[in-house]
Biopython code that builds the backbone (N, CA, C, O; Angstrom):
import numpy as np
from Bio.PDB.StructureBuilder import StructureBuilder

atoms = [
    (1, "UNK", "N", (0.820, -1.184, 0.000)),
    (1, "UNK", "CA", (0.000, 0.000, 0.000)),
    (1, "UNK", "C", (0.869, 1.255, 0.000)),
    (1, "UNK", "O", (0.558, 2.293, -0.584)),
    (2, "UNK", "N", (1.675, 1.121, 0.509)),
    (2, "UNK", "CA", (2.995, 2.644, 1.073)),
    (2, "UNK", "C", (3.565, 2.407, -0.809)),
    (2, "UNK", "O", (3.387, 3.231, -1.706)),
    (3, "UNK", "N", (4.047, 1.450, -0.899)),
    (3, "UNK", "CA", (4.647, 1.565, -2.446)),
    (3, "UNK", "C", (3.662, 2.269, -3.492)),
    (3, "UNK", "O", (3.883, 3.122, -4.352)),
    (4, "UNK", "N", (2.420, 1.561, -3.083)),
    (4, "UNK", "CA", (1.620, 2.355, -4.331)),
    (4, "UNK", "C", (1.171, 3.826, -4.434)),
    (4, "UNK", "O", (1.134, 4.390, -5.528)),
    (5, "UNK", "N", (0.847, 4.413, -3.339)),
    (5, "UNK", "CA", (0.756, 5.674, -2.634)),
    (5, "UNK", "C", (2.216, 6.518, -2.868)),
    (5, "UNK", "O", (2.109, 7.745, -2.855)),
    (6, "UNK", "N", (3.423, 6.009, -3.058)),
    (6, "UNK", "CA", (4.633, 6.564, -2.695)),
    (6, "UNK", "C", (5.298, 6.979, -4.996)),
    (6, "UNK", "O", (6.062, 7.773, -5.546)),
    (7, "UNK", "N", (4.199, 5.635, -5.532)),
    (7, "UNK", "CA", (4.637, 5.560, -6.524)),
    (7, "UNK", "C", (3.507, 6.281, -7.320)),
    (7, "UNK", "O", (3.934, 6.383, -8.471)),
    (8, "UNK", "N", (2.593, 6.683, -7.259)),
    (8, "UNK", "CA", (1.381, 7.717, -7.656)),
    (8, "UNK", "C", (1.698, 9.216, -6.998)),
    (8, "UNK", "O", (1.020, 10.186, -7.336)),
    (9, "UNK", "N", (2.632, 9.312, -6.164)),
    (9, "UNK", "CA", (3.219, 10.983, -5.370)),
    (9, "UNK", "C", (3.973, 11.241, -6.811)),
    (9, "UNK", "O", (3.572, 12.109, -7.586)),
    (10, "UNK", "N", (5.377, 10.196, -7.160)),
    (10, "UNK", "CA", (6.215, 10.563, -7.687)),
    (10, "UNK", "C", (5.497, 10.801, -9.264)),
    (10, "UNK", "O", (5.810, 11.725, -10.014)),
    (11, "UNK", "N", (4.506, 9.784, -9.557)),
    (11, "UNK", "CA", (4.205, 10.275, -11.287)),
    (11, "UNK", "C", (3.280, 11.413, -11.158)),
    (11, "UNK", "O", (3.052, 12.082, -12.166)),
    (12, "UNK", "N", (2.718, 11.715, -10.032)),
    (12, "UNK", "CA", (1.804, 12.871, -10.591)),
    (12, "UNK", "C", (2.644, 14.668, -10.410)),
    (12, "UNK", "O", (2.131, 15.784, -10.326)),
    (13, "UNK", "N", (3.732, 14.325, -10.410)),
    (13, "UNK", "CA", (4.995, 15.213, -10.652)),
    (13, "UNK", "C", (5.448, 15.037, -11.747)),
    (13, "UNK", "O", (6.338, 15.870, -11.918)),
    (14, "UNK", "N", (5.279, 14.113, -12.997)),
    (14, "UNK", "CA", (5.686, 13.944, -13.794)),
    (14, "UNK", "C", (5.025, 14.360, -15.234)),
    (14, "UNK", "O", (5.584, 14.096, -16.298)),
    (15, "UNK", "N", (3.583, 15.142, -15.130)),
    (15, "UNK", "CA", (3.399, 15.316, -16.061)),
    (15, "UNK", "C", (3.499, 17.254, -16.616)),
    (15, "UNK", "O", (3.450, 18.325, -16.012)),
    (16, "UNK", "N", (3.586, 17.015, -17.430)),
    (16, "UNK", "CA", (3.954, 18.561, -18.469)),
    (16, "UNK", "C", (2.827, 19.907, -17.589)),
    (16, "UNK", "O", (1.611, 19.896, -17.394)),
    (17, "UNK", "N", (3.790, 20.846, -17.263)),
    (17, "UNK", "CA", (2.709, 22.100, -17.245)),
    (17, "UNK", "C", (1.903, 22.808, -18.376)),
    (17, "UNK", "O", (2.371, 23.253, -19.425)),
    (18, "UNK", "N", (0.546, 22.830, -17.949)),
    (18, "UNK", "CA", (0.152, 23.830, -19.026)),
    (18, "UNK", "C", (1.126, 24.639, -19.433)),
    (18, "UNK", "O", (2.195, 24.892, -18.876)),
    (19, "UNK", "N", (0.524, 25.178, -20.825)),
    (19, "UNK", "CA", (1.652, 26.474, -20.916)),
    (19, "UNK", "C", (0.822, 27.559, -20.436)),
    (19, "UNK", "O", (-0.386, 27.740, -20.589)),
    (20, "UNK", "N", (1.932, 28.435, -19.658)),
    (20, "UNK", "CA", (1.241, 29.603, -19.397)),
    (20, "UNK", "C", (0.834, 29.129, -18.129)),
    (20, "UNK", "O", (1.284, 29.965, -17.345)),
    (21, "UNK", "N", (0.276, 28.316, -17.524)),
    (21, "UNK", "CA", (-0.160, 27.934, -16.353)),
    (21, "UNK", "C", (0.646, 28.797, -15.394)),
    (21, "UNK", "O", (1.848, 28.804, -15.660)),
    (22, "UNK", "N", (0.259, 29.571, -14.280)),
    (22, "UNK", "CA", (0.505, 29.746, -13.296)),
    (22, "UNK", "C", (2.063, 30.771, -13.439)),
    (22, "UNK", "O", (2.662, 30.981, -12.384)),
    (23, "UNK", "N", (2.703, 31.424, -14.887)),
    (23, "UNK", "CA", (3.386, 32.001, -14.959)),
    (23, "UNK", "C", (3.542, 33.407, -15.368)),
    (23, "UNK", "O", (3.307, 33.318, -16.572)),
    (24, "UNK", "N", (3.793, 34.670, -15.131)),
    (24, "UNK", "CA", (3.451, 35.642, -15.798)),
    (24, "UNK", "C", (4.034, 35.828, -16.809)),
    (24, "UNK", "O", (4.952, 35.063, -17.104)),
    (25, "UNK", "N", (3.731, 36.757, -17.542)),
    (25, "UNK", "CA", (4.662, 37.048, -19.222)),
    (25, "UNK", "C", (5.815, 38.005, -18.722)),
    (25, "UNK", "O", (5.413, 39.003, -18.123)),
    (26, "UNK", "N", (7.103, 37.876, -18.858)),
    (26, "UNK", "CA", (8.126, 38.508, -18.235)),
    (26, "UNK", "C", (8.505, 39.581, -19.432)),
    (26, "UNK", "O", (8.538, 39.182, -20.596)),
    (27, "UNK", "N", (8.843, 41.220, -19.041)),
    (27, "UNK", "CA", (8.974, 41.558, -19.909)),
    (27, "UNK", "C", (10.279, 41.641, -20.436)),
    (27, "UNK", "O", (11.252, 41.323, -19.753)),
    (28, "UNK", "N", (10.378, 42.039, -21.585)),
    (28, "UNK", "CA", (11.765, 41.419, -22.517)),
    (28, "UNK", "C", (13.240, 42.411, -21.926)),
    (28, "UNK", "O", (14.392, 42.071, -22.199)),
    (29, "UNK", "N", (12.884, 43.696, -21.063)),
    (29, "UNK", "CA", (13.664, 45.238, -20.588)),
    (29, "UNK", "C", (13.695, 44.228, -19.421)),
    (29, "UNK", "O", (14.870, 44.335, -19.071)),
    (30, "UNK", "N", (13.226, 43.459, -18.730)),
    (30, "UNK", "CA", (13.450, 43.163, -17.287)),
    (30, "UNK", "C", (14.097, 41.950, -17.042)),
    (30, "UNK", "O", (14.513, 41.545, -15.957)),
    (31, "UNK", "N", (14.174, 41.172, -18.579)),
    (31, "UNK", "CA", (15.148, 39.846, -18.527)),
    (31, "UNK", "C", (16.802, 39.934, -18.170)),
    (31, "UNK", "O", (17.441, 40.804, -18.762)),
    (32, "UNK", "N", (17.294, 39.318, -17.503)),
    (32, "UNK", "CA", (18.462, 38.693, -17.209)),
    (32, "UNK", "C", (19.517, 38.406, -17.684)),
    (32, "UNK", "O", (19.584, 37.184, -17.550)),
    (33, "UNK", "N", (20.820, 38.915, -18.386)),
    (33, "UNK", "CA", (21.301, 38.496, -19.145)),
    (33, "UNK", "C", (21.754, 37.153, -18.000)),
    (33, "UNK", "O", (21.475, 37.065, -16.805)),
    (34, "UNK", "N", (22.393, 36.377, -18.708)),
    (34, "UNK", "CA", (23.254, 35.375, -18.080)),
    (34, "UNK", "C", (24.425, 35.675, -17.489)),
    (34, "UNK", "O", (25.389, 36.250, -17.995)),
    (35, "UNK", "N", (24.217, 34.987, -15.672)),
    (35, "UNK", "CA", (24.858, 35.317, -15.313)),
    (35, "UNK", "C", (24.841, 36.499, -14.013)),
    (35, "UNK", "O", (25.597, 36.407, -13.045)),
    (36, "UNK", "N", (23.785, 37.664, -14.204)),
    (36, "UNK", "CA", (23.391, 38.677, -13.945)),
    (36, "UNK", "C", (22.475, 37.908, -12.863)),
    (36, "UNK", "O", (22.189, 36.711, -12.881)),
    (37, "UNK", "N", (22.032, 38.999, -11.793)),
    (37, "UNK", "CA", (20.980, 38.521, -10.619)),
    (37, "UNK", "C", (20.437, 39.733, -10.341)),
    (37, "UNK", "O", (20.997, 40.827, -10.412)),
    (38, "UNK", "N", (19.328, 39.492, -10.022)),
    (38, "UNK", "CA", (18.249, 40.935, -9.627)),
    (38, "UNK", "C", (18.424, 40.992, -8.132)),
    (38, "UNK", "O", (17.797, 40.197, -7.433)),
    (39, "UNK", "N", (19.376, 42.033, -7.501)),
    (39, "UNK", "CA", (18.754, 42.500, -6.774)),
    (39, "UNK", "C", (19.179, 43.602, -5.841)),
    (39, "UNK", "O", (20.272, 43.963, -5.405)),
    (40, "UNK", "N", (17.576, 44.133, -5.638)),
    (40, "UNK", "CA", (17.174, 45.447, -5.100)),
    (40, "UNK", "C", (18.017, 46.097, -4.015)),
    (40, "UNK", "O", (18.088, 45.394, -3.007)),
    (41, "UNK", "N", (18.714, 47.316, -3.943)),
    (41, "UNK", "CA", (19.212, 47.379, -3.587)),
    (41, "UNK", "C", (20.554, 47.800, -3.717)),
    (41, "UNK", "O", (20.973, 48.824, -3.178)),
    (42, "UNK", "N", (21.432, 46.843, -4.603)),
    (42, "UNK", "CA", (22.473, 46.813, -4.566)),
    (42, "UNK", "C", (23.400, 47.608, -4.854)),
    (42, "UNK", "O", (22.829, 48.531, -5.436)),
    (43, "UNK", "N", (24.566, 47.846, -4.807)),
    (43, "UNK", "CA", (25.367, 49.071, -5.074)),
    (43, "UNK", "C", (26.680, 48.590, -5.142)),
    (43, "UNK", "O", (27.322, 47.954, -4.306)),
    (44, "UNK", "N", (27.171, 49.231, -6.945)),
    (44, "UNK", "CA", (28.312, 48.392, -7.352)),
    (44, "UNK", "C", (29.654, 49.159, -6.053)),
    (44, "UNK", "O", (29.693, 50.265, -5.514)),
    (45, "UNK", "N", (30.368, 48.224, -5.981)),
    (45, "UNK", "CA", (31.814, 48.938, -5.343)),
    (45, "UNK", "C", (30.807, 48.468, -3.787)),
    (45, "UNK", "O", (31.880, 48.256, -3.221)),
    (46, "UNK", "N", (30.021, 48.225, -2.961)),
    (46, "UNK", "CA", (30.051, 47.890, -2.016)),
    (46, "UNK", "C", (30.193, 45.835, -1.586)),
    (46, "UNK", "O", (29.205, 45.119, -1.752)),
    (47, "UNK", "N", (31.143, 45.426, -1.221)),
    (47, "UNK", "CA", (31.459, 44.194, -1.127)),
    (47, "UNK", "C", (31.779, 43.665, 0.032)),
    (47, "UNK", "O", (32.605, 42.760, 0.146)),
    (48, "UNK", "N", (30.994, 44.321, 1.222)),
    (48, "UNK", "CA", (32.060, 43.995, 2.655)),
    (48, "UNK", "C", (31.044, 42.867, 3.033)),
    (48, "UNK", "O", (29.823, 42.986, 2.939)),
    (49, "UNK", "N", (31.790, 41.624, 3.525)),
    (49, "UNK", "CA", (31.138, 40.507, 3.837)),
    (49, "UNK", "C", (31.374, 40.617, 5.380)),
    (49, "UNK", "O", (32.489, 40.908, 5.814)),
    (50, "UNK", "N", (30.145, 40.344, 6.323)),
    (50, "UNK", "CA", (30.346, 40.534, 7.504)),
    (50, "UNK", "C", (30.402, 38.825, 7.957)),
    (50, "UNK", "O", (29.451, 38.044, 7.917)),
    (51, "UNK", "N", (31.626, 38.568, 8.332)),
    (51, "UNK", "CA", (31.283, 37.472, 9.530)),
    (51, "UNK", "C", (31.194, 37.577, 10.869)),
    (51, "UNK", "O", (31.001, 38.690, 11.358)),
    (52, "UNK", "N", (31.330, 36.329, 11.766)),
    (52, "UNK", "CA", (31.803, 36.208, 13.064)),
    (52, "UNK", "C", (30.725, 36.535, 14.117)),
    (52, "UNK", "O", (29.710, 35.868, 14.320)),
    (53, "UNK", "N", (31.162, 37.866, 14.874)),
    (53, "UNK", "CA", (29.872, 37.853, 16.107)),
    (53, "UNK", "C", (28.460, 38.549, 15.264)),
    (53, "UNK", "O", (27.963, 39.313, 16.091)),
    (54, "UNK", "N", (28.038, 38.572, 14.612)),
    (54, "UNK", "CA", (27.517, 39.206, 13.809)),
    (54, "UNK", "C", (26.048, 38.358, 14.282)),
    (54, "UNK", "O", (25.067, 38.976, 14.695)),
    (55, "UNK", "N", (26.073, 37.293, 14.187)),
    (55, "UNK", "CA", (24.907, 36.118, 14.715)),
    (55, "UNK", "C", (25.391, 35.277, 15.952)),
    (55, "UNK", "O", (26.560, 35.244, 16.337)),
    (56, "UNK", "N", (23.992, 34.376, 16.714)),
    (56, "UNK", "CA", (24.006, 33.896, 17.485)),
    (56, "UNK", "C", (23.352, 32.698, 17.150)),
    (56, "UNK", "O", (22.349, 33.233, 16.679)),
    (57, "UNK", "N", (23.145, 31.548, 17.031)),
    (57, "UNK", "CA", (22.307, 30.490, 17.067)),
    (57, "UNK", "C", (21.535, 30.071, 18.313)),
    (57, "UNK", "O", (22.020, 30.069, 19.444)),
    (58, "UNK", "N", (20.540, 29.788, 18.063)),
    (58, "UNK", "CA", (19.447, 29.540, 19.078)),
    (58, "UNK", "C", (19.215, 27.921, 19.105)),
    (58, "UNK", "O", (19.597, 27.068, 18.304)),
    (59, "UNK", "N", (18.292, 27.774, 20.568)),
    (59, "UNK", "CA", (17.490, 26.113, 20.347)),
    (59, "UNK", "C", (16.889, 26.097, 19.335)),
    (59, "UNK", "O", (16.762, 25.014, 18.764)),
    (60, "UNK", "N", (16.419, 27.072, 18.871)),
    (60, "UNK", "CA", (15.382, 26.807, 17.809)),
    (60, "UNK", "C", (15.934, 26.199, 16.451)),
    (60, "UNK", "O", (15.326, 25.980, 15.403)),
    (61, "UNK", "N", (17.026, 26.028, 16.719)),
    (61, "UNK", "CA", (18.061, 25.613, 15.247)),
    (61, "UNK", "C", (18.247, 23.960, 15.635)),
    (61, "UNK", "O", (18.932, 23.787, 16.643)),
    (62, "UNK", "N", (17.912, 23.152, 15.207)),
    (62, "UNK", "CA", (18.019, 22.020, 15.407)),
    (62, "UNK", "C", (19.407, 21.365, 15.889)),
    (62, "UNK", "O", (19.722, 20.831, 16.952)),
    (63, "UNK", "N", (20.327, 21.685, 14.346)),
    (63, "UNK", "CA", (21.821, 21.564, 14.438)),
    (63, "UNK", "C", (22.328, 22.058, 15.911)),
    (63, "UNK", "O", (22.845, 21.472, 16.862)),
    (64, "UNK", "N", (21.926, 23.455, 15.649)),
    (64, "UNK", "CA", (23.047, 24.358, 16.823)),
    (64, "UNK", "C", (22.514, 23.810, 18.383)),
    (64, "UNK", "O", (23.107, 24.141, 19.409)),
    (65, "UNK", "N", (21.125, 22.794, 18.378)),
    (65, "UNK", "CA", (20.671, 22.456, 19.697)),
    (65, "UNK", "C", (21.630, 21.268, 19.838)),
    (65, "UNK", "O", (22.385, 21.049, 20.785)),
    (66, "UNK", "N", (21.482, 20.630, 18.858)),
    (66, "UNK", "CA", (22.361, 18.962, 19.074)),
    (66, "UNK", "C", (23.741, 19.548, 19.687)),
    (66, "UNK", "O", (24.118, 18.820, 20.606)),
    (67, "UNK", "N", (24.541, 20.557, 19.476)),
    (67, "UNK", "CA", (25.394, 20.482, 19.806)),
    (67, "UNK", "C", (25.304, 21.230, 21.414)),
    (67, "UNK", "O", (26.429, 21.328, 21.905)),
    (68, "UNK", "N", (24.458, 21.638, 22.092)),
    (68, "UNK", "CA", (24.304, 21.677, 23.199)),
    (68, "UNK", "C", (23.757, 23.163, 23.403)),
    (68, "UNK", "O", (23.539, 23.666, 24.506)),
    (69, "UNK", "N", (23.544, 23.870, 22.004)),
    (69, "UNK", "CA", (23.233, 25.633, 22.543)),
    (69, "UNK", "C", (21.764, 25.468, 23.059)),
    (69, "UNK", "O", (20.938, 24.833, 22.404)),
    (70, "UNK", "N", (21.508, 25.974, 24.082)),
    (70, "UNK", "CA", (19.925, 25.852, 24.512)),
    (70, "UNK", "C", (19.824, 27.858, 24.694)),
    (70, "UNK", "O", (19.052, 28.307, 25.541)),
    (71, "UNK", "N", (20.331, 28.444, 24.170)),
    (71, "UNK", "CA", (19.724, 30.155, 24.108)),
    (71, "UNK", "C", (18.875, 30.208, 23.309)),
    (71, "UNK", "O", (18.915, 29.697, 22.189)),
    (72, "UNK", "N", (17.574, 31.133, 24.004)),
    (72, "UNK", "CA", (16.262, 31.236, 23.711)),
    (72, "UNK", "C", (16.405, 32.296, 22.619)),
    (72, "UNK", "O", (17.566, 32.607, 22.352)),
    (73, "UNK", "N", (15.613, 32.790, 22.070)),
    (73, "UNK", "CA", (15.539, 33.734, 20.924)),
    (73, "UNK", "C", (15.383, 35.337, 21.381)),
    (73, "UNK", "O", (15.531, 36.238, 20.555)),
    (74, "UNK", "N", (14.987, 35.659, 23.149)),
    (74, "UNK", "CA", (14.924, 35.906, 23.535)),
    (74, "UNK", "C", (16.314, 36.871, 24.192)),
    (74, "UNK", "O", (16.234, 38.054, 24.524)),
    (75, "UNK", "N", (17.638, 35.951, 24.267)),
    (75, "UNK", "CA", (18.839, 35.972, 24.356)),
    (75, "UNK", "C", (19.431, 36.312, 23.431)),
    (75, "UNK", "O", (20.250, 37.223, 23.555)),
    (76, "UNK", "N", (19.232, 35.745, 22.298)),
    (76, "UNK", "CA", (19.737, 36.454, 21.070)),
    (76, "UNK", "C", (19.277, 37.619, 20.442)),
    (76, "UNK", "O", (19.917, 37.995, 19.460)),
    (77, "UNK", "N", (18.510, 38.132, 20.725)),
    (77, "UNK", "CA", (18.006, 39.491, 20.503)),
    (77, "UNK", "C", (18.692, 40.609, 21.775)),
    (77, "UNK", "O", (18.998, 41.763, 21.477)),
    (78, "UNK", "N", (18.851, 40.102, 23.075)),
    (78, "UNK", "CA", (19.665, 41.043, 24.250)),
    (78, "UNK", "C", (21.235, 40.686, 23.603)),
    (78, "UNK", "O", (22.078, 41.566, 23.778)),
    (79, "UNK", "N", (21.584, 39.673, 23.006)),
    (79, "UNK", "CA", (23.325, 39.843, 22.321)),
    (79, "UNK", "C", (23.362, 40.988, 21.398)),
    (79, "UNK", "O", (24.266, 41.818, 21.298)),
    (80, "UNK", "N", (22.149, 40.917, 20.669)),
    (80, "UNK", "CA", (22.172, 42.130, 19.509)),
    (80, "UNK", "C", (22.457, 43.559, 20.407)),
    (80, "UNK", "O", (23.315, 44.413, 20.183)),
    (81, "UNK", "N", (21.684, 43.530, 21.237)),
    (81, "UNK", "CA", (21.340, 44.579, 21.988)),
    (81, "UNK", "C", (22.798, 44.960, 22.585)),
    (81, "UNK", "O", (23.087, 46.123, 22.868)),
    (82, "UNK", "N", (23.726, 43.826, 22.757)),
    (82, "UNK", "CA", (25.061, 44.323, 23.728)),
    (82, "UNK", "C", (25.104, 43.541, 25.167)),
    (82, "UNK", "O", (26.041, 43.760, 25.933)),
    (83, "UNK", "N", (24.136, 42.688, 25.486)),
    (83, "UNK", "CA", (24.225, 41.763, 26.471)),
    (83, "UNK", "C", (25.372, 40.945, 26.760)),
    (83, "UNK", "O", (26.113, 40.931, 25.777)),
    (84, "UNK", "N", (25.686, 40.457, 27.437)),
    (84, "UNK", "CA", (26.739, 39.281, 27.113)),
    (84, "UNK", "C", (25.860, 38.038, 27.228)),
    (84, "UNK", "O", (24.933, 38.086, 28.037)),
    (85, "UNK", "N", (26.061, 36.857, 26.461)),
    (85, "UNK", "CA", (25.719, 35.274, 26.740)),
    (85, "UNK", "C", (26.731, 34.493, 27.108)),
    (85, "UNK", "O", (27.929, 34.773, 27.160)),
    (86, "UNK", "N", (26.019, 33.196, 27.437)),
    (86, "UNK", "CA", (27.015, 32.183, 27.881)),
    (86, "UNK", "C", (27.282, 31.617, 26.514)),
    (86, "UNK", "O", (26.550, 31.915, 25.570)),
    (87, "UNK", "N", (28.042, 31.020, 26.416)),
    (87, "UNK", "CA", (28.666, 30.107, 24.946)),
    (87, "UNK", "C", (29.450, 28.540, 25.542)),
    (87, "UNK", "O", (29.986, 28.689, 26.640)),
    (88, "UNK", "N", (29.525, 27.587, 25.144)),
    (88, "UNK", "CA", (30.459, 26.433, 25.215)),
    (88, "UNK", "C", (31.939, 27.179, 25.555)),
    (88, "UNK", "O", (32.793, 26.546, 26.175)),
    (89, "UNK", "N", (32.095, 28.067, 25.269)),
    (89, "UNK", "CA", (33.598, 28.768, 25.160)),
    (89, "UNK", "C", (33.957, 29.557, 26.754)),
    (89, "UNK", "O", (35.005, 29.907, 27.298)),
    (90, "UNK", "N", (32.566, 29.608, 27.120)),
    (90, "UNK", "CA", (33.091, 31.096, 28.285)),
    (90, "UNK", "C", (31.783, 31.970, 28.056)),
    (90, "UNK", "O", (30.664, 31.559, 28.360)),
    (91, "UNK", "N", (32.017, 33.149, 27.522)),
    (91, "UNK", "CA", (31.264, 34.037, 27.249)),
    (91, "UNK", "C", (31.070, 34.749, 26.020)),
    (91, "UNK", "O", (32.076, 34.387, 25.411)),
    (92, "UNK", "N", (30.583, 35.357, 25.407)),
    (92, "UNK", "CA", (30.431, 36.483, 24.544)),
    (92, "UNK", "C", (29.596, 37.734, 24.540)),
    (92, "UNK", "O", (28.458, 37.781, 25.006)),
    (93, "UNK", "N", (30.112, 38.557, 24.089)),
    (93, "UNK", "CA", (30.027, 39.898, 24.280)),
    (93, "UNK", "C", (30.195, 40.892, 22.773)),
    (93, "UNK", "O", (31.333, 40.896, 22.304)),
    (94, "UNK", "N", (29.212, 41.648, 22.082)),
    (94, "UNK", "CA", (29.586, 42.418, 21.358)),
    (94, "UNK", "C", (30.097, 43.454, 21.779)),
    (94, "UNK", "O", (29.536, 43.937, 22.762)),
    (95, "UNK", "N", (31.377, 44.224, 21.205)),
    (95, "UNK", "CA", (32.240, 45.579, 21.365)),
    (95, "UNK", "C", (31.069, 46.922, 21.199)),
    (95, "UNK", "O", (30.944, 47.952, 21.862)),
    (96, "UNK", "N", (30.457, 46.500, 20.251)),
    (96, "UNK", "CA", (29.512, 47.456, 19.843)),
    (96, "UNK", "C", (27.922, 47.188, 19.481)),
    (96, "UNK", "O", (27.706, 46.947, 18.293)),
    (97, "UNK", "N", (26.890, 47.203, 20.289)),
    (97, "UNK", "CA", (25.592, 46.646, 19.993)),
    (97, "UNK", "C", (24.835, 47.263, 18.647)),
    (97, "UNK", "O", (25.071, 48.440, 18.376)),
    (98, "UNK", "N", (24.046, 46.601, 17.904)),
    (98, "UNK", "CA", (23.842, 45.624, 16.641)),
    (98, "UNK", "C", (22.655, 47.233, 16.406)),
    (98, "UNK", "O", (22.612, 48.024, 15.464)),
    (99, "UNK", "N", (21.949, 47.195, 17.535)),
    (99, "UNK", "CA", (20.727, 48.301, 17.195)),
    (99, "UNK", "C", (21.116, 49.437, 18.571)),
    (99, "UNK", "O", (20.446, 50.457, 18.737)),
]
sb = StructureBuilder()
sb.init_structure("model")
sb.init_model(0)
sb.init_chain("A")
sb.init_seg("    ")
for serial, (resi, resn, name, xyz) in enumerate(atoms, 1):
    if name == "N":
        sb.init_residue(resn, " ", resi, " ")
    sb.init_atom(name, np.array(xyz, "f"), 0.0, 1.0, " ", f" {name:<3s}", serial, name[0])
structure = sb.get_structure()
């Protein structure tokens, strides 16, 4: 029963979209060359990639729970703020708060 149910999921993914179905007509000034990405915003000559204390992971992250972080979301919003948290490490502390 699970095979047949599992094997009627996968073919009814398999057949052709209408055309036009469910897509808008894109106009030809707003296409993409290759390669190129839309987006809003951006500004050539700015490239600074922020890492490091920049984020916090929460329980709410599955991964970052397995490895033992149990900080509430709650906590990670007072780190933004300039709080200090506990960490596996000791502590952390931003130099300069976020907002």
């Amino acid at each position: 029963m699970l095979s047949l149910l599992a094997a009627c999921t996968v073919l009814s993914g398999c057949r052709q979209p209408e055309k036009g179905a469910g897509v808008a007509p894109l106009d030809e000034a707003a296409a993409l060359q290759p390669g190129e990405v839309n987006c809003p915003g951006f500004q050539a000559g700015h490239k600074q990639v922020f890492w490091g204390d920049l984020h916090v992971h929460t329980a709410y992250s599955l991964d970052a729970y397995g490895f033992g972080t149990i900080r509430t979301p709650a906590e990670a919003y007072r780190f933004a703020k300039g709080a200090r948290v506990s960490t596996p490490a000791g502590g952390a502390q931003l130099e300069r708060p976020l907002d």
